[in-house]
Each structure stands twice: as structure tokens, then as C-alpha cells.
Phi, psi and omega in degrees: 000143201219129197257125171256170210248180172244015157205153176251157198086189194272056206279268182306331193054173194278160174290151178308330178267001190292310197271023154231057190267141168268152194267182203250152163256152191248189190286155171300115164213122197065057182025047168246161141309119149276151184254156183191101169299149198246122161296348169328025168199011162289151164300356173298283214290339164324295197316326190258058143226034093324308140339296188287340186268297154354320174288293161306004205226315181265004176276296188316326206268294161321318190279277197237048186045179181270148185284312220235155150295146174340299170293353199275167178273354168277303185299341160275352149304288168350270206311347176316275198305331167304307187306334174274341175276328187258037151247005155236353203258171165274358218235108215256024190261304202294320141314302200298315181305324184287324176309306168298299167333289179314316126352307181267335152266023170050010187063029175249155170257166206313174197281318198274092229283333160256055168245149196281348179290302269235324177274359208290306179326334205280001160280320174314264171006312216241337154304316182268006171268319199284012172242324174301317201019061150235118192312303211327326177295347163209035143335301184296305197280332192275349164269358166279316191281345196270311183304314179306309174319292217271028192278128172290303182083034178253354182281152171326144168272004188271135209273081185194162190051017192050056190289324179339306210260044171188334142218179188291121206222342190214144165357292215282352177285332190284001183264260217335312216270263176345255179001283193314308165345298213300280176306332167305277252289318190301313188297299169295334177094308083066080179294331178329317168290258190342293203277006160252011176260324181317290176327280217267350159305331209242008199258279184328293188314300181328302178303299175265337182285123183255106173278001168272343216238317207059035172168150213290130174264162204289331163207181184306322198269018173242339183316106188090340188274154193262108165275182202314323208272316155141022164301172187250135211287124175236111177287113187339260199314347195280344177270336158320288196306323163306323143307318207273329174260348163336285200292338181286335189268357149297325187275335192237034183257199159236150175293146184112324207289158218275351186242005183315285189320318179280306161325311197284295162355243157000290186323289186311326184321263205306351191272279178329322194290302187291329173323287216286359149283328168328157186254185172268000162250019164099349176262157145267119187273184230293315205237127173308306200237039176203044169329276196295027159267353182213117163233066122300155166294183179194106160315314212275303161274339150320325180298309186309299175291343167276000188279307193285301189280346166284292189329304183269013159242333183269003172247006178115328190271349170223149171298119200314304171327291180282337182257341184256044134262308181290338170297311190336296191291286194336299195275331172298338194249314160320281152242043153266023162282337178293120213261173196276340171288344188053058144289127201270052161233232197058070157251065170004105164327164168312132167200204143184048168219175171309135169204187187292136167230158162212178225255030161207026165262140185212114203248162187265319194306322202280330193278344157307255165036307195246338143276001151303320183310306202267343125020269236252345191265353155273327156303297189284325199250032123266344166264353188255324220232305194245103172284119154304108167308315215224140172216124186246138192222146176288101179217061173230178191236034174241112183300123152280123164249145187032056150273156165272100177279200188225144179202115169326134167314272198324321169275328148313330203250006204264355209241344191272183197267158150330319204254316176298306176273030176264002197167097224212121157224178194252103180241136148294140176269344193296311161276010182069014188236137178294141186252129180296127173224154186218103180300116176283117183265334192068004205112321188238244204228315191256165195264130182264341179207158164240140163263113174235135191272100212226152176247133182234099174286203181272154220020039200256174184215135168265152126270127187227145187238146175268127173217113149000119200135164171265146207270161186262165185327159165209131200280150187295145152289310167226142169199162180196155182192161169271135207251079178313327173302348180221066141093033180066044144299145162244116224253158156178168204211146149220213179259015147265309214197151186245136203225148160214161157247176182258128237214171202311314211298347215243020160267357177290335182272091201286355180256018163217027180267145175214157183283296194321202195251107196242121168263136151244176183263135177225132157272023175212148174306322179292169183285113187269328187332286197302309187313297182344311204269296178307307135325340198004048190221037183280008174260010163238162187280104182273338210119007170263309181147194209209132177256115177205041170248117177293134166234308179070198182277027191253151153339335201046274193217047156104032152244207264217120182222182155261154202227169191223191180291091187060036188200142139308081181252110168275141150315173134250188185326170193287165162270293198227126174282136172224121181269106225224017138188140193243050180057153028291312161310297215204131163261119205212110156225172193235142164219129183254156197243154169245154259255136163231189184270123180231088174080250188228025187231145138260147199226129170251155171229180165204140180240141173235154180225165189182126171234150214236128132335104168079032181248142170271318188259179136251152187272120188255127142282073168309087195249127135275169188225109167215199184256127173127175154240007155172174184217133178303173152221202175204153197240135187203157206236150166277148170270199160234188173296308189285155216291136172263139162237139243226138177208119187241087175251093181291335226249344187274294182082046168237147186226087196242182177198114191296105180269132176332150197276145184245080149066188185340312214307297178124198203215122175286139151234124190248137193196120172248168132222184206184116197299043168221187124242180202273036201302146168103353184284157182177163180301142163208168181327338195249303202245195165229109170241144170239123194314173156183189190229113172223162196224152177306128154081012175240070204353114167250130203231120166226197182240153168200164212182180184191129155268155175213143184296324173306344158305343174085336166274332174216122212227026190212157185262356172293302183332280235264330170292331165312282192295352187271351186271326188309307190296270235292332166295322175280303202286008167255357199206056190277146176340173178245124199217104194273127148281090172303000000 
């Protein structure tokens, strides 16, 4: 029998559940069963059966509004769970959706403000504050939360008087309620929550908890009733929602804390109690402990227990040996509930007892549900089977999309075997997919860095595992060369936009010399540079895009000279070029200047420059060389005549400019920025310039760059002032990148 793996060679190893997958039977052959083991619990494939049932839950929500508000507790179950898929997924809808929702509900939780249903939304919020960290997202719920707090909490728990809407009075509360506490108290630091969700839990436990059952009756008014067989009636999902908030309110404990220990307890209870309940078709139904009164499966608390029980295995508390068959059997069953569009059902309707599910019932609740499980089941087979070199995490409130990150060679490479590094590629294990990289040389014989090119939405984490092999093509992105053929250009390109400088021969030509940063526009992802230059018809639109940016005697489209009292001191054109890494990634050259006057100083320079794959700017290194310890300079974007729109944003260090449109050409935006700030920028007759300091022998460094609305990406000067302030937020704020 021969088991395959979902990526080849020895990358992933097999999943943890493979050798106890029960096996499929296929069609007769030479009148045997042939058997076939299943990838069905790597994390690839988890994800992408999350994804499609996820997908399907926000298609259904576009198609046809919402079932439930927005703020309700079934759609904040729903977000539990979304939130857990966009901290794995490359997909960047799953965060943004969430963002919105929060938006769109202005950050408020439901009109009835302490009934715990109604407050449930406020996990989302306070999850998406600790990746955003913007108050506004729990301002509203935390002044909600302080009132809960300074609240006495002294009425009786009997299911009377509408005790619901003023305390946790029933099981289901205990996911709604707690949790959210929790997750403020992480997001704010604020022990205060935690440690009253901490309270009024065990107010609730004291009350529903059957400690001979080991489990909860769903309110006070279940207290003595019987089901048919003459059990004591335990609702599948309502004991779900308890496991589901065990662990969350556990996930949100700090080590140390004094109250750890009895939760983890309790956990260890109910963990044990519900294992030995599973049915024989992998769920648990509608009534724990009168099943064959209810036998349709039921999605809604099965997801919670293998999401809870996966949860205690991947945290320690419970045994692998004894718990991973029954997740196995959980999730196995969990999705074969799925339809082939991923539709989700035999989800037990709203209730709040045991009731009928059948295989086209369906909830926003059971599909939160089913993606905590699966969660938690990518968690364990990356910590367990497909070991990570790498793991890069998002952890801004910013989608990286194909961005390029960095990771020093040496510290990459110190853990791989000799043989691994003679041939090598880089896969996500979550997808199954190769991350395109490129080594970086600088200029010399050994590699200073490998660059990989990842898409990360906000709070998301990549896993990358390194294996042995050729890596597959990737096609270029970035290139540059020196063009002897058009006056000693220096040309360089990525897949948004193409720039050149200018080199000694065109000073011979005086009416077409200019100093600056000369941009073209491109509308195609390929490399334009040679055809271009060979064509010699780049100043019209083949359908590529176009060079129609004036640069003259000005900085042009941002770079950098040193300055005096209203003057400028430009070089002249560069001498000598060096090209020091050449794509897929990332394109890097050097220009060296030969030595002038800036006032009363000489000053030599060298600019190194380097463009990344899928970037509107590059990052530019000025080193001068003088006598002193520094000299100002200025970095300046050319204006036009025509009225322009203009962004001096000092406090930031972003500096942009919208240009007025040239006619058919369509409209360039020119932009620097700088990880600092900037005081002091401003207009003048030519340019828009931002001021500095630069000191001998000392790199001075910034970004500069260009969008054109025909490009299709960015198609505005709001758009294009966005992106230039987000990237001064990304070069402050770069992934995060773990060697394992």
C-alpha cells in the first residue's frame, strides 16, 4: 500500500493522522477493493477546506443579506472563526471583510448591552485592535466592558426574570461573554476584564455545572429534565460553546496567571467527559447523552469539540495517543458535512435545547465553528510533521501583497545540510506552494542575503519549509543594465514602472542634457528596457506604456544633491556603473560621480540603488565623500506648470506629487519617502523638496518611486498619497522573520 505525500520528496512528511485514516474503498479491481490513504489533514488541505466553506458563508452574505445583525452572536461566532483562517490564509478578503463588518457596525455591539449575546461581536474588535492598534475599534465595547466590570453581580442565576440580559445565566454564554473580556484585557493590557470574566465564569460554573456528568445544563430551567432514555438533558452545541470558550479564555491568560490552573482543570473535566461521547459517525448529536433521539449528525458542536480538543493537545494538556483519533473521526466527519459548493450543513438551527439537523441546515455559527477546528488542526501538523526553516509574520495592519522580504544568507543557511544548499526551493506548507527567492550578492562571490517574495495579509504567518531540488523558474521581475547604446544610460525596470539616469556621453549633447531620475510608465508586467531601447520609439505608446516624463535640469523623480542658500549643487552625469545583483527579484546598481564643488566643499558621491519585485519605489543610498562632518542636501521631485497635487507630509517623511495630466499620456505620481521625519519640506519655483543632513562616508537613504494611472493600479492622487504613506509604515514596520 503506498501512501502519497502533497508535496514530493521529503518536504512535509506525512500528516499526523495518515497512518490512522480509515481507509476508502475505490471501485473493484481484478475483483479486490484497492485502499488509498488521504492527504486530508495537512495543513494544505485543511486550509483549503476552510477557505472554500468560508468562501461560500461570505458569497451567501453578498447574495443575500444577512440572517442574523450584523452585531448578533451568531455572526460573532462566524468571526471567531474567520479570524482564524485570516491568520493563515495568503488571501487577503478575509481580513479586509472582517475590517469592514467592524466598520460598518460603526464598533458597536448589539442595542442590548449586557445581555452576553449581544457583546459576543467584541472579540472580533479587540483581536483586530491588537493587529491594527487603532482605539476606535474598541473604544465603544470597552466602555461597555468597564460598566460590566464595575457592575455588583449579585442576582440569583435562576432562569427568570430575563436574568439573560443582565448576567451569564445559560451555557452559551459562556463562548459570548468571557472571551470577548479576554481578548480586550489582552488588547489593552487591562487585567481588569480577565479577571471579571475570570469571576462571573465560575459564578455561571457554580450554577450549570454537573460535576458527576462533567457537563453543563444549557440554563437553570433544564435542571431535572429528562430525556427520552431518562438522561439528564445535555445539549451537544451548548456544551460546544463552553469548550469553545474554555480555550479561548485560556489563549487569553498570561503565564503565571493565579487562575490558570482551575480552568485547565475544568478543561481536562469536560475534555475527557465529551471524548467518550463521540457517536460512531464522528460527531456528536444534537443531545450528549440521548443521541439516538436525535441521530442526524450536528456540525455546530462538533466543530467546537475538535476546535477544543485539538486545542488540548496542541497545548499539552491532553494526550496525543488517546485525542487524535477522535479529532481524526471529528474532522473526518466534519467534512464530509460539506457540500461540493462549501456549503456547510447539518447545522442544528437557533435553539436552545437538542433539536433536528439535517444536511442542507445551516448556520453562520456552525461555520465559525468548523474553522476554529481547522485552525487548530494546522497548528498541530506544523508543529508536529511539516517542520518550518521559516516563519514570517505579518504582524501590522497591513496586507503584504507579493512583497520582498530579506533574511541574511548566513543565518538562513546555518541550519541546512551542505547538499540542501547546492539546490534548494522554499514551499509554503500551508499551500503547497513554491515562494519564488533570489540570493543576493552585492557585488561579490558569496550570498549576503536570500530574498523571498510572499503575500501576507494582516496578522497572517507564512511557514516555509527548504528541501532539496531545483528550485522552479521564476520569472524576472527586476533588471537593469547599462545602455552604451543611448548616450551612456542607466536603465532598470520591475514589473510596475521603468527609471533611468544619465551618464557622461549625453552631456555632450546639450539640448538633451539632464541630471535627475527619469521615469517611464509601464502597463505591463514584462521587462520593457531592451525592446524599448531597440525599438527607439519609446516615446509613444506601443501598448506597453510610455517615456513622456520631462526631467531637464532638475532632480526629476527624486533624486538627491547637496544644497546652499536657495541653490542646488548638481554633479555632473555619472562616470562609472556597476551592476551588483540582476534579478528575479531585485535589481541593484551603483553610479559613481566624479568629485565638484557644492559651495565650497568637494564633494564625491556614489548612489546605490535597488528595486524589489512588485514595488512603486526604490530604495536609494547616497555616500558622499567630503572633508567636515556633513552637508545639507535635498531630495526633489520636479514640478509642472500646471497646477498639480502636492503632499508634504513631514511628520511621516512622505513626499508626494500627483502631476497634472499630459494630455492623451495619462498622469504620472512621483513620490520619495523616508523612515524619518522630515521638518522643513516644501515648494519652490522648480521643485518640491525635503531637506537633510548627510555626513561623510555615510549612507543617506531613501525611497523614491512613480506610479502612472494607465497602469491600472493605482489610478488617483488619493490612491497614490495611500500607498506612499502605507510603504513608510512597511519599511518601519517589516515582517517579521523566525529561523527555526
Amino acid at each position: 500500500m503506498m501512501m502519497k505525500k502533497i508535496i514530493a520528496g521529503s518536504l512535509l512528511g506525512l500528516s499526523f493522522l495518515h497512518a490512522g485514516l480509515p481507509v476508502h474503498a475505490t471501485e473493484p479491481v481484478t475483483g479486490q477493493h484497492a485502499t488509498v490513504f488521504t492527504d486530508a489533514y495537512t495543513a494544505a488541505a485543511v486550509r483549503t477546506q476552510m477557505e472554500k466553506v468560508a468562501s461560500w458563508q461570505w458569497r451567501h452574505i453578498t447574495a443575500n443579506g444577512w440572517n442574523h445583525a450584523p452585531t448578533d452572536w451568531t455572526n460573532g461566532a462566524m468571526y471567531a472563526g474567520m479570524m482564524s483562517l485570516a491568520q493563515v490564509t495568503s488571501n487577503p478578503f478575509f481580513i479586509d471583510r472582517l475590517v469592514q463588518v467592524g466598520k460598518d457596525n460603526d464598533w458597536n455591539t448589539g442595542p442590548d448591552r449586557f445581555f452576553a449575546d449581544e457583546y459576543c461581536v467584541g472579540q472580533l474588535y479587540s483581536q483586530l485592535n491588537s493587529v491594527y492598534k487603532d482605539p476606535v475599534m474598541i473604544d465603544k465595547f470597552r466602555k461597555l466592558a468597564d460598566s460590566i466590570v464595575a457592575a455588583p453581580h449579585t442576582e440569583s442565576l435562576e432562569w427568570k426574570d430575563g436574568i439573560h440580559h443582565r448576567e451569564w445565566a445559560w451555557c452559551d454564554a459562556l463562548f459570548m461573554g468571557p472571551p470577548a473580556l479576554a481578548y480586550l484585557s489582552t488588547a489593552t493590557g487591562d487585567s481588569r476584564y480577565l479577571e471579571t470574566a475570570d469571576k462571573l465564569w465560575w459564578k455561571t460554573t457554580d450554577y450549570l455545572y454537573n460535576k458527576q456528568d462533567s457537563l453543563y445544563y444549557r440554563d437553570g430551567s433544564y435542571i431535572g429534565k429528562k430525556e427520552k432514555n431518562g438522561t439528564n438533558v445535555y445539549w451537544s452545541r451548548g456544551n460546544g460553546w463552553v469548550m469553545g470558550g474554555l480555550v479561548r479564555m485560556l489563549d487569553n491568560m498570561p503565564a503565571g496567571y493565579a487562575g490558570k490552573a482551575r480552568f485547565q482543570d475544568l478543561y481536562k473535566q469536560m475534555a475527557y467527559r465529551i471524548a467518550a461521547l463521540q457517536t460512531a459517525d464522528g460527531t456528536w448529536h444534537a443531545s450528549l447523552l440521548d443521541p439516538d433521539s436525535y441521530p442526524a449528525k450536528e456540525t455546530s458542536g462538533t466543530g467546537f469539540y475538535v476546535y477544543a480538543l485539538m486545542w488540548g493537545v496542541n497545548n499539552g494538556l491532553l494526550p496525543e495517543k488517546k485525542f487524535l483519533p477522535i479529532i481524526q473521526k471529528g474532522w473526518e466527519a466534519l467534512t464530509g458535512c460539506v457540500q461540493p459548493n462549501g456549503k456547510l450543513g447539518f447545522v442544528q438551527e437557533i435553539g436552545a435545547a437538542p433539536g433536528k439537523a439535517t444536511a442542507n441546515d445551516t448556520e453562520v455559527y456552525g461555520v465559525g465553528a468548523f474553522l476554529l477546528a481547522g485552525s487548530e488542526l494546522i497548528k498541530y501538523d506544523l508543529r508536529k510533521n511539516a517542520a518550518a526553516h521559516l516563519v514570517i509574520s505579518n504582524n501590522t495592519g497591513i496586507n503584504r501583497i507579493e512583497e520582498v522580504t530579506e533574511i541574511p544568507y548566513p543565518a538562513f543557511s546555518a541550519k541546512l545540510s551542505k547538499q540542501t544548499l547546492k539546490g534548494f526551493k522554499v514551499v509554503d506548507i500551508v499551500s503547497g506552494q513554491e515562494i519564488p527567492y533570489q540570493l543576493i550578492y552585492e557585488g561579490g562571490k558569496s550570498a549576503k542575503k536570500i530574498l523571498l517574495q510572499v503575500t501576507l495579509p494582516a496578522a497572517a504567518s507564512l511557514y516555509a519549509a527548504v528541501a532539496e531540488g531545483a528550485p522552479a523558474p521564476v520569472k524576472a521581475k527586476a533588471y537593469g543594465r547599462y545602455v552604451p547604446e543611448r548616450k551612456d544610460d542607466y536603465a532598470w525596470e520591475n514589473d510596475r514602472m521603468a527609471y533611468r539616469m544619465y551618464g557622461k556621453a549625453l552631456e555632450l549633447v546639450p539640448k538633451e542634457m539632464a541630471y535627475g531620475i527619469d521615469v517611464w510608465a509601464k502597463r505591463t508586467t514584462d521587462m520593457v528596457i531592451d525592446t524599448w531601447y531597440k525599438l527607439d520609439n519609446y516615446h509613444h505608446d506601443n501598448g506597453q506604456g510610455l517615456d513622456y516624463y520631462s526631467v531637464g535640469l532638475t532632480l526629476g523623480a527624486g533624486d538627491t544633491a547637496p544644497s546652499g542658500q536657495d541653490t542646488i549643487y548638481f554633479p555632473k552625469n555619472y562616470r562609472q556603473s556597476k551592476t551588483l545583483d540582476n534579478g528575479p527579484l531585485r535589481t541593484t546598481f551603483s553610479l559613481t560621480y566624479d568629485t565638484w564643488q557644492a559651495g565650497n566643499t568637494a564633494v564625491t558621491v556614489t548612489k546605490t540603488i535597488s528595486l524589489d519585485a512588485g514595488s512603486q519605489l526604490n530604495k536609494m543610498q547616497v555616500q558622499y565623500s567630503f572633508k567636515g562632518n556633513d552637508i545639507p542636501v535635498v531630495t526633489g521631485i520636479v514640478k509642472r506648470k500646471e497646477p498639480g497635487t502636492v503632499l508634504l507630509d513631514e511628520k511621516t517623511g512622505v513626499m508626494g506629487y500627483w502631476e497634472p495630466a499630459h494630455g492623451d499620456d495619462g498622469t504620472l505620481g512621483i513620490g520619495c519617502v523616508f523612515a524619518r521625519e522630515v521638518p522643513g519640506m516644501k515648494t519652490d519655483r522648480v521643485h518640491l523638496l525635503s531637506p537633510g543632513t548627510a555626513g561623510s562616508q555615510q549612507p543617506y537613504e531613501y525611497y523614491f518611486g512613480a506610479a502612472w494611472n494607465k497602469g491600472g493600479r493605482i489610478t488617483s492622487a488619493e490612491e497614490w498619497f495611500s500607498y506612499l504613506e502605507t510603504f513608510a509604515q512597511k519599511i518601519k514596520q517589516p515582517l517579521q522573520v523566525t529561523i527555526q
